[in-house]
C-alpha positions as CSV (number, residue, x, y, z in Angstrom):
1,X,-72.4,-70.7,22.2
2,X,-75.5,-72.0,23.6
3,X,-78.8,-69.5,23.5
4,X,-81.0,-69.4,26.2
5,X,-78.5,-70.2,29.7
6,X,-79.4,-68.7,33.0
7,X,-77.0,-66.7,35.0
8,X,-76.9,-67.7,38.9
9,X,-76.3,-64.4,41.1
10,X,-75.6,-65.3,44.5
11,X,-76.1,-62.8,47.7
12,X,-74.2,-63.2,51.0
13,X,-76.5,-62.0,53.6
14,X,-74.3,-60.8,56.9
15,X,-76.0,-61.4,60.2
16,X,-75.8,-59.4,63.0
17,X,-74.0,-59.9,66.4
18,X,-76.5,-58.3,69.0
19,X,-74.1,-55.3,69.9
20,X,-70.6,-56.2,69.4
21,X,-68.4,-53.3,68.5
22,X,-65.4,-55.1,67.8
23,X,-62.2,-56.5,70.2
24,X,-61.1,-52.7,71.2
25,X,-62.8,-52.8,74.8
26,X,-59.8,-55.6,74.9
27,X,-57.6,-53.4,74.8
28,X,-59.1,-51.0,76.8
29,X,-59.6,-53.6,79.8
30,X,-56.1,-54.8,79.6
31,X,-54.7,-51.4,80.2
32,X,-57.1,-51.1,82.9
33,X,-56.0,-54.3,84.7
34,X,-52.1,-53.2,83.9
35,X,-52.2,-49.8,85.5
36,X,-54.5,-51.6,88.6
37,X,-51.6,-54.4,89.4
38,X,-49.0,-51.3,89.1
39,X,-50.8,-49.5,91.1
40,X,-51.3,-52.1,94.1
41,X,-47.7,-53.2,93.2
42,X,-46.6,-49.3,94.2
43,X,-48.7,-49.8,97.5
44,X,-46.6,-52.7,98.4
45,X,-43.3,-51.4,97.9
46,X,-44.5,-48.1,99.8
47,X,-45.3,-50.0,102.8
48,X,-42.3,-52.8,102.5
49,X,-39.6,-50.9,102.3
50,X,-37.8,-47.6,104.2
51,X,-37.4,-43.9,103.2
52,X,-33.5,-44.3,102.3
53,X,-34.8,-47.2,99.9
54,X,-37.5,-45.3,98.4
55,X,-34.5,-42.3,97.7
56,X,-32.3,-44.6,96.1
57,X,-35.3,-46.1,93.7
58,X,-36.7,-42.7,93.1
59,X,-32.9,-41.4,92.1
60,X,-31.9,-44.5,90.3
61,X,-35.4,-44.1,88.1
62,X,-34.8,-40.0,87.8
63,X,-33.2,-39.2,84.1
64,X,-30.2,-37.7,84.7
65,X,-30.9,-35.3,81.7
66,X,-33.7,-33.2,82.9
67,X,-32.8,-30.2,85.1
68,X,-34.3,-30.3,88.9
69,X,-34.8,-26.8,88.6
70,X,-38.1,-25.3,88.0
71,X,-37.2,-21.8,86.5
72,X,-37.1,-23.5,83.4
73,X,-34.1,-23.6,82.7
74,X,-30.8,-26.2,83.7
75,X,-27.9,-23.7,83.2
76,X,-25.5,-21.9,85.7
77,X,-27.7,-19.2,86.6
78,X,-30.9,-21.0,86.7
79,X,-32.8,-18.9,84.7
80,X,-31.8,-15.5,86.3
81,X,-29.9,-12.4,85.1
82,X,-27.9,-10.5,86.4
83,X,-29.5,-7.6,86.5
84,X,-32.3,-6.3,88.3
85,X,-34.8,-6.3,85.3
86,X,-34.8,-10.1,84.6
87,X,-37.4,-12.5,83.1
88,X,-40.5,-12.7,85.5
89,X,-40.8,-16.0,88.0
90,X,-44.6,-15.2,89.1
91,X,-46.9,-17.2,88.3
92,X,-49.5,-15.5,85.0
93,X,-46.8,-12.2,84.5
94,X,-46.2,-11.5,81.2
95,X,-42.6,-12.4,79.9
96,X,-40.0,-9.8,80.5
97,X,-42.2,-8.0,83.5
98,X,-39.5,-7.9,86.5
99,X,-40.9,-10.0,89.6
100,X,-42.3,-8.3,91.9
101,X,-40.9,-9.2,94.9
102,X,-37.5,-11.4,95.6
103,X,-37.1,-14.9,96.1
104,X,-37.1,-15.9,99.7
105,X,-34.5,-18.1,100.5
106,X,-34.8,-20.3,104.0
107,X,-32.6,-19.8,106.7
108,X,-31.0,-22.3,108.7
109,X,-30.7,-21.9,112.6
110,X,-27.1,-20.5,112.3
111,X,-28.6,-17.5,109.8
112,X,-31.0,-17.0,112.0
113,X,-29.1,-17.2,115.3
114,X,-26.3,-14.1,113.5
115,X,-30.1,-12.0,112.6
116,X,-30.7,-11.7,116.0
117,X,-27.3,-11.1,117.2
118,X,-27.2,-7.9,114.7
119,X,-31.0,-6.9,115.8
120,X,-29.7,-6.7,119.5
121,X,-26.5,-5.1,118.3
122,X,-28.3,-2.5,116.4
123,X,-30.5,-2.5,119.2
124,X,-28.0,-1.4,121.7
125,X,-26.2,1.0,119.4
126,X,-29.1,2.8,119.5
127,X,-30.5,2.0,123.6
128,X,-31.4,5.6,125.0
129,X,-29.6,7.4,127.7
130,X,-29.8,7.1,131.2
131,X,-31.5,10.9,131.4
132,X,-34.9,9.0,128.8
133,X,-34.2,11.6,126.1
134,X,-33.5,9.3,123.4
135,X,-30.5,10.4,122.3
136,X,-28.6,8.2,119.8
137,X,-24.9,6.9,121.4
138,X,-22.5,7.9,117.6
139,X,-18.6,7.2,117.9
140,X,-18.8,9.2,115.6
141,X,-19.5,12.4,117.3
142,X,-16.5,12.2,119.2
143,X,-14.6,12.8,116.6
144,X,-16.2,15.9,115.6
145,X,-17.8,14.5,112.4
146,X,-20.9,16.3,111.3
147,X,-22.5,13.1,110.5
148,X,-22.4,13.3,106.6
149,X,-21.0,10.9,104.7
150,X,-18.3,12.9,102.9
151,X,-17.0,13.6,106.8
152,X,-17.5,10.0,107.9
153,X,-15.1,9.0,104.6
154,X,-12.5,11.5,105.2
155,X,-12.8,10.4,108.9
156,X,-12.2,7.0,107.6
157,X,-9.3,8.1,104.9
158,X,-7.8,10.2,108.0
159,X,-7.7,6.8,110.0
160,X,-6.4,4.9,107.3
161,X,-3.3,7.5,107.1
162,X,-2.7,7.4,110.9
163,X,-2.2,3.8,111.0
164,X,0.2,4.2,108.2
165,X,1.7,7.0,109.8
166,X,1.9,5.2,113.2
167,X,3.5,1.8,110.6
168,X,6.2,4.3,109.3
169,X,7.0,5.5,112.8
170,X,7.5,2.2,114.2
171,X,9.8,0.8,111.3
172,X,12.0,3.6,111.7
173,X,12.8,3.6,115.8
174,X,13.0,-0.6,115.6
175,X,15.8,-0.1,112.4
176,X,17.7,2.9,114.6
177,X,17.6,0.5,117.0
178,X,19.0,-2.6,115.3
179,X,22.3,-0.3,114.1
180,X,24.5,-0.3,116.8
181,X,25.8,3.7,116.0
182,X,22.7,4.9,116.1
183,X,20.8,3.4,119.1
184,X,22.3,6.3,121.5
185,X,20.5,9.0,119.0
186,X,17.0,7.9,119.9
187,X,16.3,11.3,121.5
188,X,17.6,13.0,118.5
189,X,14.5,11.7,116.5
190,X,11.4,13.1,117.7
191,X,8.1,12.5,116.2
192,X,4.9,14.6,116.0
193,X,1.1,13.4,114.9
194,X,0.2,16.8,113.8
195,X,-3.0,18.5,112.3
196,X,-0.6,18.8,109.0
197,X,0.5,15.2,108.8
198,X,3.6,13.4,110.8
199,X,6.8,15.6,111.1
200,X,10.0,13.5,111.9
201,X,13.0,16.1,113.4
202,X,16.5,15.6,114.0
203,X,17.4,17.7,116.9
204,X,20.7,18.7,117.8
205,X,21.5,18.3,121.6
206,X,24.3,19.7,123.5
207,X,26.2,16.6,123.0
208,X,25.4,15.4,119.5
209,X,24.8,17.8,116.5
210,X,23.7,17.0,112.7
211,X,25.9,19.2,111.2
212,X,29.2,20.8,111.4
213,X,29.3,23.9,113.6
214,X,27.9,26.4,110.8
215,X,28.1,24.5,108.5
216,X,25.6,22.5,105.7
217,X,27.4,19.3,105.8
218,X,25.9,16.6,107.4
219,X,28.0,14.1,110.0
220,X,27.6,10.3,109.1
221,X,25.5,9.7,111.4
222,X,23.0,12.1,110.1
223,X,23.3,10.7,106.6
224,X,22.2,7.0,108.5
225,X,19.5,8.5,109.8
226,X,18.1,9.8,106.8
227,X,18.7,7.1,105.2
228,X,16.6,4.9,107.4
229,X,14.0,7.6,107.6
230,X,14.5,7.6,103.4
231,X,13.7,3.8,103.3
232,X,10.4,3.9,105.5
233,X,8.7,7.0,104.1
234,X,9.7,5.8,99.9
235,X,6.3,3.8,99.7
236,X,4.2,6.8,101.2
237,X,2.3,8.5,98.8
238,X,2.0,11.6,100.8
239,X,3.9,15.1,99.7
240,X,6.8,16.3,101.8
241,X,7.9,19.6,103.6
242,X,11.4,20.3,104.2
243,X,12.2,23.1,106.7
244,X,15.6,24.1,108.1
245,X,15.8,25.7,111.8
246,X,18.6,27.3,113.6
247,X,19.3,28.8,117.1
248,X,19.1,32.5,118.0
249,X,23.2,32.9,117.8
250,X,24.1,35.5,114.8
251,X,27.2,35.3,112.9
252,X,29.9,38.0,113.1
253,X,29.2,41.3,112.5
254,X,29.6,41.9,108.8
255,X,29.3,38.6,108.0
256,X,27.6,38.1,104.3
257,X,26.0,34.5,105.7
258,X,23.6,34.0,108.0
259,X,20.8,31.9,110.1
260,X,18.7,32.4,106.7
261,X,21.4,30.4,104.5
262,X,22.6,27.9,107.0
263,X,19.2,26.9,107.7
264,X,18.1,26.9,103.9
265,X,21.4,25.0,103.3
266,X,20.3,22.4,105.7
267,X,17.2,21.4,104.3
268,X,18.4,21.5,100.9
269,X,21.4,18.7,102.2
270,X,18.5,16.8,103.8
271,X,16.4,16.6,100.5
272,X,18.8,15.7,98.7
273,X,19.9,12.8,101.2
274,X,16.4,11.7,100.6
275,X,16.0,11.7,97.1
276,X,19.6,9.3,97.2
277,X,18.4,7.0,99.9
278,X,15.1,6.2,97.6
279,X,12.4,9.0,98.0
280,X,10.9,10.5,94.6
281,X,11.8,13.9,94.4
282,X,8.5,14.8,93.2
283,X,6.8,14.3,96.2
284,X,9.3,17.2,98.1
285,X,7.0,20.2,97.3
286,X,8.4,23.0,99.6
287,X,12.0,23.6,101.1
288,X,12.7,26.3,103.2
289,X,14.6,27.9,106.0
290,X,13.4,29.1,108.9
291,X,16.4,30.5,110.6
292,X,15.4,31.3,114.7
293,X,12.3,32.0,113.7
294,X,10.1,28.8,115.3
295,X,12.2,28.4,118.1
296,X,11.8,24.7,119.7
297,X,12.1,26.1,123.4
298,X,10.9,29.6,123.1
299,X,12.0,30.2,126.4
300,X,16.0,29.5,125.8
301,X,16.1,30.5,122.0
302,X,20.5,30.2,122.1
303,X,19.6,26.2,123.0
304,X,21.3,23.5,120.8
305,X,17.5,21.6,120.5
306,X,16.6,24.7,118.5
307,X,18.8,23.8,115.6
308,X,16.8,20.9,114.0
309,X,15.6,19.6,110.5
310,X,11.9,19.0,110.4
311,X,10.4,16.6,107.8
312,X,6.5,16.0,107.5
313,X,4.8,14.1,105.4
314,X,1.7,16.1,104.4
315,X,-1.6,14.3,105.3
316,X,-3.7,13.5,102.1
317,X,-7.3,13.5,103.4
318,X,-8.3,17.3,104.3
319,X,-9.2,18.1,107.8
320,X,-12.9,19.4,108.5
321,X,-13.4,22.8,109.4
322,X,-14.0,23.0,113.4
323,X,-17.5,23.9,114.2
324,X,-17.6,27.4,114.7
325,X,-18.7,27.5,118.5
326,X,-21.7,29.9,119.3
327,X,-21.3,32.9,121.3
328,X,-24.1,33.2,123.6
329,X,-26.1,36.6,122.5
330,X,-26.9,38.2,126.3
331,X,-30.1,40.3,125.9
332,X,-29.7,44.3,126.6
333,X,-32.0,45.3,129.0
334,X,-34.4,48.4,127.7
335,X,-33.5,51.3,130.0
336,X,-35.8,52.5,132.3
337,X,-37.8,55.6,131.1
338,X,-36.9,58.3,133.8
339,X,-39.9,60.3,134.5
340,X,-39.3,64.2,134.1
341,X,-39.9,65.9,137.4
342,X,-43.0,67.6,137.1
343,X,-42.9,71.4,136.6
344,X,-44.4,73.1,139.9
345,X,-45.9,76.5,139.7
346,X,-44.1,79.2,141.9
347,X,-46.8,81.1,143.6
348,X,-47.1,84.7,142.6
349,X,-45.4,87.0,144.8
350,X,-47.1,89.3,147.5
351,X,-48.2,92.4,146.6
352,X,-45.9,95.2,147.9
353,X,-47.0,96.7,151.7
354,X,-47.3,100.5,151.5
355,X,-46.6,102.2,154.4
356,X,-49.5,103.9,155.9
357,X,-52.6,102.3,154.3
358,X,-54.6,100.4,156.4
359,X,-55.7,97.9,154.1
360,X,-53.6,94.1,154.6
361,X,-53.2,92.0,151.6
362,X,-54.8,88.4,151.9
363,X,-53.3,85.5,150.7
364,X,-55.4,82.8,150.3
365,X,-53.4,79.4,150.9
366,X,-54.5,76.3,148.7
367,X,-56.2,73.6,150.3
368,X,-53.9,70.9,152.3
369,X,-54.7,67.3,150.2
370,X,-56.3,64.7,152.7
């Protein structure tokens, strides 16, 4: 190895570029530039083309996966509960805080054209009398309701059993009517809207009877008009009374049967006719004869319209108690004190004259009042 060689070191001196920070302000310009033509290229299409064009753009750019609702979430219910007590939808409430107020939806002209149809309904419902006292016009007050709403239901449950009432009615005379047997009987079957519910009744006549001549057995056409009265009252819910009447004629003297039996006999042959044509015999609560008792024509209690067979279906909804009506209380008039007559002092009586004195007794008289 040769002693005494020199090393070379060699420094590379880097020279500055006055400034330059590198290529990223490329970048950054060419970004700029981009986003400048898309701008001025969104101006053009703005101004070149129409709205339904701009829809269809904007709808065929739109992901198809993000919800268009803005309560955050894309489900069924949109974000909302149920319930009243719900997530909050104002803006800075805490999470779980109910909202304050409800949404308010826009109304179309139709929603808003029916509002103010109801506010001049309402209005007129409630116009004042021609007197000016204000009064409010209630239907309901004609029909003696007291304006609570447990009367106003059984008001309502009371209509509701009329019209069914009114239903039944109607079935029955158009089906009497229809058999040819039994269209002659149509005043035989009288029907009463009662207090108590509606009471059908077959009524003998002077020409046509229900029965045998004292006796329970019922003619056929009796048993065809229960029948038909069986089939239009077995969907009724309502209870039913049975009751048995007779006329004023008494049996034979010692006889062991009377108006009680025959008419108890009756209505026991009608409920059972019932119960066979289709009626539940748990809904017949009360049979009972009446004998002459509740005569139809009080007046001629031997007629044959007495003798009849009365079936009522009991109303369901209870009737309100009439409002008692106030007596008006008439004041008593205070006697008049009667003054006692004042007591009047009798004047003391003249002293006796005695014969030969010749003295004169004085009287003095009182004053005379001015």
């Amino acid at each position: 190895m040769a002693t005494g060689a020199t090393t070379i070191i060699v420094k590379k001196i880097k020279k500055g570029h006055g400034g330059h920070h590198g290529g990223a302000w490329k970048v950054a310009y060419a970004d700029f530039v981009t986003a400048m033509m898309a701008f001025f290229l969104l101006l053009w299409l703005l101004n070149a083309t129409t709205q339904e064009q701009r829809s269809g753009i904007s709808d065929y750019f739109a992901p198809a996966s993000v919800s268009r609702s803005t309560s955050g979430s894309g489900g069924l219910m949109g974000g909302l509960t149920i319930t009243l007590d719900g997530p909050a939808r104002g803006k800075g409430a805490p999470i779980g805080m109910p909202s304050s107020s409800p949404p308010e939806v826009e109304k179309s002209d139709a929603d808003e054209e029916s509002d103010d149809k109801v506010d001049r309904g309402t209005k007129d419902e409630h116009a004042d009398d021609a007197d000016g006292e204000g009064k409010v016009k209630d239907s309901k007050a004609k029909d003696g309701d007291s304006g609570t709403g447990e009367d106003s239901s059984e008001a309502f449950l009371r209509q509701l059993e009329d019209r069914k009432f009114r239903k039944a009615e109607t079935a029955i005379k158009k089906r009497i009517e229809a058999i040819p047997g039994l269209s002659a009987l149509g005043n035989n079957l009288v029907f009463d809207h009662t207090e108590h519910g509606l009471r059908i009744q077959l009524i003998d006549s002077q020409r046509k009877s229900m029965f045998s001549k004292g006796s329970s057995v019922p003619y056929q056409h009796t048993r065809q008009i229960l029948e038909v009265v069986g089939q239009a009252i077995t969907k009724l819910p309502n209870k039913i009374f049975i009751s048995g009447h007779t006329d004023s004629i008494p049996y034979a003297r010692g006889a062991s049967y009377s108006n009680w039996e025959l008419s108890s006999d009756r209505a026991n042959a009608s409920r059972r006719a019932l119960v066979r044509y289709g009626v539940n015999k748990s809904r017949i609560t009360h049979v009972t004869g009446k004998a002459e008792t509740e005569p139809l024509l009080s007046k001629d209690p031997t007629n044959a319209r007495n003798r009849r067979i009365s079936i009522t279906l009991v109303r369901e909804a209870r009737i309100p108690p009439k409002a008692a009506t106030r007596k008006k209380v008439t004041k008593v008039k205070k006697a008049k004190k009667v003054e006692k007559p004042k007591r009047v002092e009798k004047a003391p009586p003249p002293p006796p004259i005695i014969k030969g004195s010749k003295f004169k007794p004085v009287i003095k008289e009182k004053p005379k009042s001015r």
